[in-house]
C-alpha atoms as a printed R data frame, in Angstrom:
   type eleno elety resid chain resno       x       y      z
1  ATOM     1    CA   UNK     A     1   0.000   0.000  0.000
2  ATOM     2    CA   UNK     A     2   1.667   3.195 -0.506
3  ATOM     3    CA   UNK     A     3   1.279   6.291  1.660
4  ATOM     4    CA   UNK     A     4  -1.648   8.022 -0.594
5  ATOM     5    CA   UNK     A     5  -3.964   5.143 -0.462
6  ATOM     6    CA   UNK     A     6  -3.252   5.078  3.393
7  ATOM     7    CA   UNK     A     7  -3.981   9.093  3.820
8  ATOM     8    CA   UNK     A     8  -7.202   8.212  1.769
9  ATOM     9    CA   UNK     A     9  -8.899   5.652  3.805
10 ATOM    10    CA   UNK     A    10  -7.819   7.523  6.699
11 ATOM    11    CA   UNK     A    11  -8.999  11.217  6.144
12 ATOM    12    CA   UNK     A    12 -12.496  10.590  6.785
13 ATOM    13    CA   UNK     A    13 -11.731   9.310 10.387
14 ATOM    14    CA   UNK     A    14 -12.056  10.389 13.765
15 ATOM    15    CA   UNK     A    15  -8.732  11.980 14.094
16 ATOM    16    CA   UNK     A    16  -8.840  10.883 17.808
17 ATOM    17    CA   UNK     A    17  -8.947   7.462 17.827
18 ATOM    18    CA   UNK     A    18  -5.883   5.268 18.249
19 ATOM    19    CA   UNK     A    19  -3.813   3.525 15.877
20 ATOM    20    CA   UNK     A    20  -3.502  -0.055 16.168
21 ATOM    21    CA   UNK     A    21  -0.913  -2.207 14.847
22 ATOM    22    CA   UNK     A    22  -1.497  -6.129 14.563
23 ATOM    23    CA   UNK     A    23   0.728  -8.647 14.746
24 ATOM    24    CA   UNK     A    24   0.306 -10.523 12.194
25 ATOM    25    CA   UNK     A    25  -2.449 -11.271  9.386
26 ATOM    26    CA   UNK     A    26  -4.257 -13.623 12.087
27 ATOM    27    CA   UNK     A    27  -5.007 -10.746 14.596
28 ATOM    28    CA   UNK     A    28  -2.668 -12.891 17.283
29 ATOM    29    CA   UNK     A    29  -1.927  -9.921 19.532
30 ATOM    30    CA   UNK     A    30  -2.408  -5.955 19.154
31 ATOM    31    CA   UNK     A    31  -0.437  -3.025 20.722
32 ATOM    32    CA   UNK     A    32  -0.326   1.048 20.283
33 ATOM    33    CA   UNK     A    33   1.389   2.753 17.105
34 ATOM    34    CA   UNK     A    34   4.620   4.208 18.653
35 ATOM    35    CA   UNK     A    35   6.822   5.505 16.028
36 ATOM    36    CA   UNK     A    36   7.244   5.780 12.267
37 ATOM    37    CA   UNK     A    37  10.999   5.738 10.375
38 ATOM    38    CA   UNK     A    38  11.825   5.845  6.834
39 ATOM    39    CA   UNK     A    39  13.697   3.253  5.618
40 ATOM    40    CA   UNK     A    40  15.240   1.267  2.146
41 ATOM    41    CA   UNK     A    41  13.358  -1.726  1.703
42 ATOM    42    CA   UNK     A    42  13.489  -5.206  0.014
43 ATOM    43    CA   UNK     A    43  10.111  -6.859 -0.372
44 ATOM    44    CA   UNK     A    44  12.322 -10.066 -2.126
45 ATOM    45    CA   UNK     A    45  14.658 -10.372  0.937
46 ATOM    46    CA   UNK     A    46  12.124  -8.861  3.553
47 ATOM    47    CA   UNK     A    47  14.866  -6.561  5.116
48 ATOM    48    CA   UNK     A    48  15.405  -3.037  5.678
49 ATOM    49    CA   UNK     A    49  17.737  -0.868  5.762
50 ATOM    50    CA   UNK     A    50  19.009   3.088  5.317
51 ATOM    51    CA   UNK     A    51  18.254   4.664  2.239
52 ATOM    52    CA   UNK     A    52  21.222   6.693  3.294
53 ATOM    53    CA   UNK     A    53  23.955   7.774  5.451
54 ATOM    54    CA   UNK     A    54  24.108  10.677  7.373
55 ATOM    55    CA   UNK     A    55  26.832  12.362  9.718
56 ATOM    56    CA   UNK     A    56  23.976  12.080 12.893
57 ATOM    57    CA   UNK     A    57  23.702   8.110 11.781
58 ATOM    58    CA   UNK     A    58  27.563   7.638 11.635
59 ATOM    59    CA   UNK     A    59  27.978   8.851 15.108
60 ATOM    60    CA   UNK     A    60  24.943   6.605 16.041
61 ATOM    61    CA   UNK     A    61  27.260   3.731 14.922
62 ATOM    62    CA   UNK     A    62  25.941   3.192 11.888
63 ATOM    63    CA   UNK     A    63  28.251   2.267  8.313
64 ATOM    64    CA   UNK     A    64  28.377   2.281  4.741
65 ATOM    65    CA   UNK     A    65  26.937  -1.756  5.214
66 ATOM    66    CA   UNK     A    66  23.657  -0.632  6.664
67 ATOM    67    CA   UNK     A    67  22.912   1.732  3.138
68 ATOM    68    CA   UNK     A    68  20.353  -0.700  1.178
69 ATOM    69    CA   UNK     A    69  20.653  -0.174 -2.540
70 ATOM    70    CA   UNK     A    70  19.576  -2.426 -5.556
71 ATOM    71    CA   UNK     A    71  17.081  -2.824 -8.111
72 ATOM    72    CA   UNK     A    72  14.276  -4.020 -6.007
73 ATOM    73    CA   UNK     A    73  14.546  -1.326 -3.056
74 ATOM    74    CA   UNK     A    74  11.704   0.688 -3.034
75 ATOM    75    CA   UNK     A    75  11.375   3.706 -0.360
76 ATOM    76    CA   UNK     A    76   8.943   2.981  2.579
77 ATOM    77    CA   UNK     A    77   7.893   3.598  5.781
78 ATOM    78    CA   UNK     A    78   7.467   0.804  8.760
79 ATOM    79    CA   UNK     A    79   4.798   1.360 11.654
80 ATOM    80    CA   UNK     A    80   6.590   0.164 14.723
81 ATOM    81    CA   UNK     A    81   4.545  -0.909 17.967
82 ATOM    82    CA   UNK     A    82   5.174  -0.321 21.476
């Protein structure tokens, strides 16, 4: 799904309620939405990684090794729970 078809089935919600992430596709446990990060992503592999490096993510120990490039990386988002 990309972010556009998300915004549109969410627009016309009650901007108060909260978001709910499940588990998996069975609905096996629930918890709170508690952050959101970009990432470089590899639906072949299922891995993420950075779509870049950046001075603040080299001092947070991060290298060249954690940059995800290739043919199949798409940009994304991931919804991570609490």
């Amino acid at each position: 799904m990309k972010i556009k078809e998300l915004i549109k089935l969410l627009k016309d919600q009650d901007q108060n309620r909260e978001v709910v992430l499940a588990s998996d596709a069975e609905g096996d446990a629930y918890s709170s939405l508690y952050g959101v990060h970009t990432v470089a992503y590899d639906a072949e592999y299922g891995q993420i990684g950075l779509e870049e490096l950046t001075d603040e993510l080299i001092s947070e120990g991060y290298g060249e090794d954690d940059v995800m490039t290739g043919n199949e990386v798409v940009s994304a988002i991931v919804l991570y729970p609490i």
